[in-house]
C-alpha positions as CSV (number, residue, x, y, z in Angstrom):
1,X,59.7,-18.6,62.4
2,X,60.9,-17.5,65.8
3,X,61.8,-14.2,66.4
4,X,65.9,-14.2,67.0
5,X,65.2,-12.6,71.0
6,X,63.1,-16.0,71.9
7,X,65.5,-18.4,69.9
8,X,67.4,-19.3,73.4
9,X,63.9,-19.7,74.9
10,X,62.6,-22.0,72.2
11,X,66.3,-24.3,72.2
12,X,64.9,-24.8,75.9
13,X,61.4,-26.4,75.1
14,X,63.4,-29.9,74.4
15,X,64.7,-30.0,77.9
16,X,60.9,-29.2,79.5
17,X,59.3,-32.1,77.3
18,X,61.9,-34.6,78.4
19,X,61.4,-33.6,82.3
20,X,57.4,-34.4,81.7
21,X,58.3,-37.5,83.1
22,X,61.1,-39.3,85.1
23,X,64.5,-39.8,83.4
24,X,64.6,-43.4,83.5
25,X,60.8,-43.6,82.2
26,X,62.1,-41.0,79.2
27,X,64.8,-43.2,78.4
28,X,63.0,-46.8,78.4
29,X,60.1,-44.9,76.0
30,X,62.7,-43.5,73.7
31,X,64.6,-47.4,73.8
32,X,61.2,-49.0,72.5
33,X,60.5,-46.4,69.8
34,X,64.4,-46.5,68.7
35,X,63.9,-50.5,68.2
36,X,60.8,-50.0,66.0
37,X,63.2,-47.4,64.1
38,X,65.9,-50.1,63.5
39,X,63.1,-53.3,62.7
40,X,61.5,-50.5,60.1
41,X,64.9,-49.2,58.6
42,X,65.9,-53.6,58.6
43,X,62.8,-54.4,56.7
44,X,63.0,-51.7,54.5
45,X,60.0,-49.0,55.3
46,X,60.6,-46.0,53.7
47,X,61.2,-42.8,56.2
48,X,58.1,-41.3,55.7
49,X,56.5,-44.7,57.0
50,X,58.6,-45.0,59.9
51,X,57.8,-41.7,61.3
52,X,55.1,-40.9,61.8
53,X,54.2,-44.7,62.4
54,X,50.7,-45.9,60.4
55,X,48.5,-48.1,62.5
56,X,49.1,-51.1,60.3
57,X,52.8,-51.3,60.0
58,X,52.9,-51.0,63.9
59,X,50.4,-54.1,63.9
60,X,53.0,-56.1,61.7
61,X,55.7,-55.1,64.7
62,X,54.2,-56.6,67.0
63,X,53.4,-59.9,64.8
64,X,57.0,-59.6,65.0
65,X,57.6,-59.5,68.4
66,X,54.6,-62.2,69.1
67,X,56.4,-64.6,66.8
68,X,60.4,-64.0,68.1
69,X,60.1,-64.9,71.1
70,X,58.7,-61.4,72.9
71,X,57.1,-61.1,75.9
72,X,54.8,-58.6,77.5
73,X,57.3,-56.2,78.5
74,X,58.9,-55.9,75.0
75,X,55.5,-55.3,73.6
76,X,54.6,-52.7,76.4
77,X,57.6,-50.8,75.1
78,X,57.2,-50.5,71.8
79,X,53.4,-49.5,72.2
80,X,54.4,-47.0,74.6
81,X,57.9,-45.6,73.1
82,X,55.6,-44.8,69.7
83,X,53.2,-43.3,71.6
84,X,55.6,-41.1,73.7
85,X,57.2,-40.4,70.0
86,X,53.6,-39.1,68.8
87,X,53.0,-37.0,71.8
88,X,55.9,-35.7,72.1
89,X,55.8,-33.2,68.7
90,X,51.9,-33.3,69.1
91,X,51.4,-36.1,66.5
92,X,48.5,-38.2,66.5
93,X,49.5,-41.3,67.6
94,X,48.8,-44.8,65.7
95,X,48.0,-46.2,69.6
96,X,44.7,-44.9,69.8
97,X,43.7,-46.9,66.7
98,X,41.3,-49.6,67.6
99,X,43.0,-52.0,65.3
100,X,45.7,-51.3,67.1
101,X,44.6,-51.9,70.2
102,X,42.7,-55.6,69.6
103,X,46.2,-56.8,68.3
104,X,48.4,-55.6,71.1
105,X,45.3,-57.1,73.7
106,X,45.2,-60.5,71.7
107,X,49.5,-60.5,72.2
108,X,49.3,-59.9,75.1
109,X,46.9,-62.9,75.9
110,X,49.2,-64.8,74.3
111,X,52.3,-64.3,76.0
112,X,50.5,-64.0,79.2
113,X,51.9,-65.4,82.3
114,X,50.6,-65.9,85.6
115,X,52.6,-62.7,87.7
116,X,55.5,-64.9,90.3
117,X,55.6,-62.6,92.9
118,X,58.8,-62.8,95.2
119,X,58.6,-64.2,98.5
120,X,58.6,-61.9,101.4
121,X,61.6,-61.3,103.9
122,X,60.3,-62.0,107.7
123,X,61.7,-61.4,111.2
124,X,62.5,-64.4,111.5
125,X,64.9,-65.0,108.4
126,X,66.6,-61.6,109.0
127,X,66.4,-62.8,113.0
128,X,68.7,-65.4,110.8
129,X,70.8,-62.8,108.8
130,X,71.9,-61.8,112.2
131,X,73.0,-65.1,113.8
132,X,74.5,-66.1,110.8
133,X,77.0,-62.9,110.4
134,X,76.7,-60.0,112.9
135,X,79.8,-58.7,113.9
136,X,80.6,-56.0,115.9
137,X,84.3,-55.3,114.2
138,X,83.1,-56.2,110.4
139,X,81.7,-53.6,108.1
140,X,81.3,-55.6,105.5
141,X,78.5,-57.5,107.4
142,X,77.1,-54.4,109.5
143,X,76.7,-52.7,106.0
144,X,74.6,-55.6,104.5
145,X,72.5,-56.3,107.9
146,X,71.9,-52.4,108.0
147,X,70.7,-51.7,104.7
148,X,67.9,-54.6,105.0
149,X,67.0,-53.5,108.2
150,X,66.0,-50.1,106.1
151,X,64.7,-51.6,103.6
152,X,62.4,-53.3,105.9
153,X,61.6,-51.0,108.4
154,X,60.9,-48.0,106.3
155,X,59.5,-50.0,103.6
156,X,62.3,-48.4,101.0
157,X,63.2,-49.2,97.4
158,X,66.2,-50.5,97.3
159,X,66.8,-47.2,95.3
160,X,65.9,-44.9,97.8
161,X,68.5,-47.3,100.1
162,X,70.9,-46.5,97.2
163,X,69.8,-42.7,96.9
164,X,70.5,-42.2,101.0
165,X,73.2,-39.2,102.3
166,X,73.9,-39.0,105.9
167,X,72.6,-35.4,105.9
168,X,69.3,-37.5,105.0
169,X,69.0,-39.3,108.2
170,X,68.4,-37.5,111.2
171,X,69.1,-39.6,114.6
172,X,67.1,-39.0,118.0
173,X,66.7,-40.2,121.1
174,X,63.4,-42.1,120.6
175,X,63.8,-42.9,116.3
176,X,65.2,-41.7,113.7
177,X,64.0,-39.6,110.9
178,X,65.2,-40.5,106.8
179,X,64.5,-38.6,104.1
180,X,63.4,-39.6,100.8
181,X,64.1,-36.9,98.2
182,X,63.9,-38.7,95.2
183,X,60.4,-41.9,94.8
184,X,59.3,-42.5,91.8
185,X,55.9,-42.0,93.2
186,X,57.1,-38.4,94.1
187,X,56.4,-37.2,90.4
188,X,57.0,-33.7,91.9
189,X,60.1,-33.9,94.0
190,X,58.9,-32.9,97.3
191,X,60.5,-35.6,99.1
192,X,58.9,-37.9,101.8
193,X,60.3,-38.1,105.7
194,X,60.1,-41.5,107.4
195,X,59.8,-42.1,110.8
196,X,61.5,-45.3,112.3
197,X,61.5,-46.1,115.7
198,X,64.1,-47.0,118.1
199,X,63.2,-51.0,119.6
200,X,66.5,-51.1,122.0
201,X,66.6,-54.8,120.3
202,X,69.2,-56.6,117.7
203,X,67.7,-55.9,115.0
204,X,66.7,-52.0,116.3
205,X,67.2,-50.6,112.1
206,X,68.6,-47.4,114.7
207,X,71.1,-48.6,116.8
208,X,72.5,-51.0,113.7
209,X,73.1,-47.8,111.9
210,X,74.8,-46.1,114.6
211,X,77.1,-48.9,114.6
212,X,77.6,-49.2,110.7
213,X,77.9,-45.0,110.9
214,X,81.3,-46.1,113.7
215,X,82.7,-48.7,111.8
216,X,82.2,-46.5,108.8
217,X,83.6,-43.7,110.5
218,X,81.1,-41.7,108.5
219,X,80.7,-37.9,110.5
220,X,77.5,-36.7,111.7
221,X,77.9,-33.6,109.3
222,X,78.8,-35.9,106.2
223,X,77.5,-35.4,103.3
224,X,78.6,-38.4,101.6
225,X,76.6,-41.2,100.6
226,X,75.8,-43.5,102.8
227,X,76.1,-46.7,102.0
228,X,79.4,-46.9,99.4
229,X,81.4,-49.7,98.5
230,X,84.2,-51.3,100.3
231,X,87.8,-52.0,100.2
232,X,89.3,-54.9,101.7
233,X,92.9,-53.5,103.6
234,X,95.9,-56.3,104.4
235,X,94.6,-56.5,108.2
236,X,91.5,-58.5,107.1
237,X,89.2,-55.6,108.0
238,X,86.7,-53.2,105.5
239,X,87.2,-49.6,104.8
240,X,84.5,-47.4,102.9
241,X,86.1,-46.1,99.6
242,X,86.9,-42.1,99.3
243,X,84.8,-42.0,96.0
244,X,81.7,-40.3,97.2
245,X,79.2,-42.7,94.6
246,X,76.2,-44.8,95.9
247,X,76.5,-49.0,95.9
248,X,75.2,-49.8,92.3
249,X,71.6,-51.9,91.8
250,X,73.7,-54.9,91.3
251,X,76.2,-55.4,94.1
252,X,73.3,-54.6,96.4
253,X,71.2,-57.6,94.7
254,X,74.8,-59.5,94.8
255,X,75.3,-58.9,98.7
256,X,71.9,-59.6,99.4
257,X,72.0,-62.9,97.1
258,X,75.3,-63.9,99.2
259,X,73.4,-62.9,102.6
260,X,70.9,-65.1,102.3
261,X,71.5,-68.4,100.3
262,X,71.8,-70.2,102.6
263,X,69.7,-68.7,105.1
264,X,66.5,-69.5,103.1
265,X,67.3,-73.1,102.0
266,X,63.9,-75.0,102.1
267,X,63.6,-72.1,99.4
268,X,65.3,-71.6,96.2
269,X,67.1,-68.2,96.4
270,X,65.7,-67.1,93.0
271,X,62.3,-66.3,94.8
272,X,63.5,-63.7,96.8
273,X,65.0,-60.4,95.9
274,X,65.5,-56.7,97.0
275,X,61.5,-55.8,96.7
276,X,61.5,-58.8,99.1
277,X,62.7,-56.7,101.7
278,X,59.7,-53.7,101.1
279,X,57.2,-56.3,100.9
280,X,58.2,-58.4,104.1
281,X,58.0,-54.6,106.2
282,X,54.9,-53.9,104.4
283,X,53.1,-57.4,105.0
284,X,54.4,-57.5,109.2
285,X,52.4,-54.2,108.8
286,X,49.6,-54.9,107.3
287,X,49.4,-58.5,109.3
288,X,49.3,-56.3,112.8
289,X,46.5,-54.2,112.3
290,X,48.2,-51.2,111.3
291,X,45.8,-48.4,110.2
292,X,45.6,-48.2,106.3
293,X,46.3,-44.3,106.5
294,X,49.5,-44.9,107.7
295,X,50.4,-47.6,106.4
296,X,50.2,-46.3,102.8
297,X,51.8,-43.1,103.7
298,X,54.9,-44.8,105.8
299,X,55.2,-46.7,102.1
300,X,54.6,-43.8,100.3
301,X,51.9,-45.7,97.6
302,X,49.5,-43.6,95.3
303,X,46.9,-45.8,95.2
304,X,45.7,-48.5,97.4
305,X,46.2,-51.3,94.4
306,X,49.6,-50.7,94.5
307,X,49.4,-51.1,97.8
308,X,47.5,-54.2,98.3
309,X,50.1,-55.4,96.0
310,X,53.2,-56.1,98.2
311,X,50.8,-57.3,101.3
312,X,51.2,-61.2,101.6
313,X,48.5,-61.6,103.9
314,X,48.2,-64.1,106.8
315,X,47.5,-67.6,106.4
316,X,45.8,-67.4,109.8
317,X,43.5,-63.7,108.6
318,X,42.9,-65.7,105.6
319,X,41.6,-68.7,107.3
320,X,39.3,-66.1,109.5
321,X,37.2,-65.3,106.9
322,X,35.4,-68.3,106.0
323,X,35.6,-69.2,110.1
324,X,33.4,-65.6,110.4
325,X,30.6,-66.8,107.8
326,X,28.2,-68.1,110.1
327,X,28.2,-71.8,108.2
């Protein structure tokens, strides 16, 4: 028993163990152990086999999954939402079983597919982007055309895009400076600054901001999110909305879908998306020499696989290996 002075601390151990890790990563672990709950409690398993979960009965789960049309991902999420059940109140978890382990390696060979990684965004398409719908006077367009050139330049999430406040961006003569308070490869919170430089040319990511900050008419002391939805007045032109909340995931990927169809056309559409943006930045990088160490910092990456993994390297650097091997 706790003594009655330390019950308010002990109500607060709850809240520490669910900030052990990110929010979102909480909630998708406690989503794959809550659909093992309902399967068990479907199928009749009595309580005390549903939690805590015996190696067997989780092996028969992911039969399940195997044979109803899972995937990788759903399997991923049960193994890891009954091990973060486990951990969580210090019980062994039935993860670390062996027989475990073959049957969620032998699902997973089964569902296996080979990884289709999006194509990458390139000067030249968003060279494109601009031809296509720049306009001085229209902040639908300037807003769209802006937030790509972020994207791309600073290598962003289109998250961290999302996340941006205008006290976050700092404008100078030579660049600008954003801040990144939130990455989930900032585990810690200590935020990240990018640098992006100022080119003087059309698709300068500074000088396409100032004019998206005019149109706006978002204050240099703002506050407010940056980049908000719109409403359409009875002039024809775009107004930001009052409601200080952030563009959601899915207009972005809805604006940037419109953007582009028909921009990309000897492509289907489907093959690009938001990451598209990150990964074309990161792969211009990469393809002009730029020094690892700063690469990997200016895309904030924790290791160098994850890294490597957005670079779509140069046909041309490709072709130089085999040119270099003396044959």
């Amino acid at each position: 028993m706790v003594p009655n002075h330390l019950k308010d601390l002990a109500m607060g151990v709850p809240e520490l163990l669910q900030n052990c890790k990110a929010n979102s990563t909480v909630r998708k672990y406690c989503y794959g152990f809550l659909r093992w709950r309902k399967w068990a409690k479907q199928n009749g398993f009595e309580e005390e086999n549903i939690f805590p979960v015996k190696p067997f009965h989780l092996c028969i789960y992911l039969t399940f999954l195997v044979k109803n049309n899972g995937n990788v991902g759903s399997l991923t999420d049960a193994m890891y939402g009954v091990k973060w059940a486990h951990d969580i109140v210090g019980r062994v978890s039935p993860t670390v079983s062996l027989l475990v382990k073959n049957v969620f390696e032998g699902a997973k060979r089964l569902l296996a597919k080979p990884v289709q990684k999006k194509q990458v965004i390139t000067v030249s398409i968003l060279d494109k982007l601009y031809d296509k719908i720049y306009d001085k006077e229209n902040l639908y367009n300037q807003r769209i055309i802006t937030m790509c050139l972020f994207a791309y330049a600073g290598f962003m999430r289109s998250a961290e895009v999302l996340a941006l406040r205008r006290s976050d961006v700092q404008i100078r003569t030579s660049h600008m400076e954003i801040f990144v308070e939130q990455s989930k490869t900032d585990i810690y919170r200590d935020g990240a600054w990018i640098i992006v430089s100022r080119t003087g040319s059309r698709l300068c990511p500074v000088c396409n901001f100032e004019l998206y900050l005019k149109l706006a008419g978002i204050s240099v002391d703002s506050e407010e999110f940056v980049f908000r939805n719109l409403t359409k007045m009875a002039s024809g032109r775009y107004s930001l909305r009052n409601v200080d909340k952030p563009m959601t995931y899915s207009r972005f990927r809805e604006i940037f879908i419109e953007a582009f169809t028909t921009i990309v056309q000897d492509i289907m559409i489907s093959q690009f998306g938001l990451h598209s943006l990150r990964a074309g930045g990161a792969s211009a990088a990469a393809n002009s020499g730029i020094p690892d160490r700063m690469f990997k910092r200016h895309g904030r990456w924790k290791s160098e696989t994850a890294k490597d993994g957005y670079i779509k390297d140069d046909f041309r650097e490709r072709l130089n290996v085999s040119m270099h091997l003396n044959l």
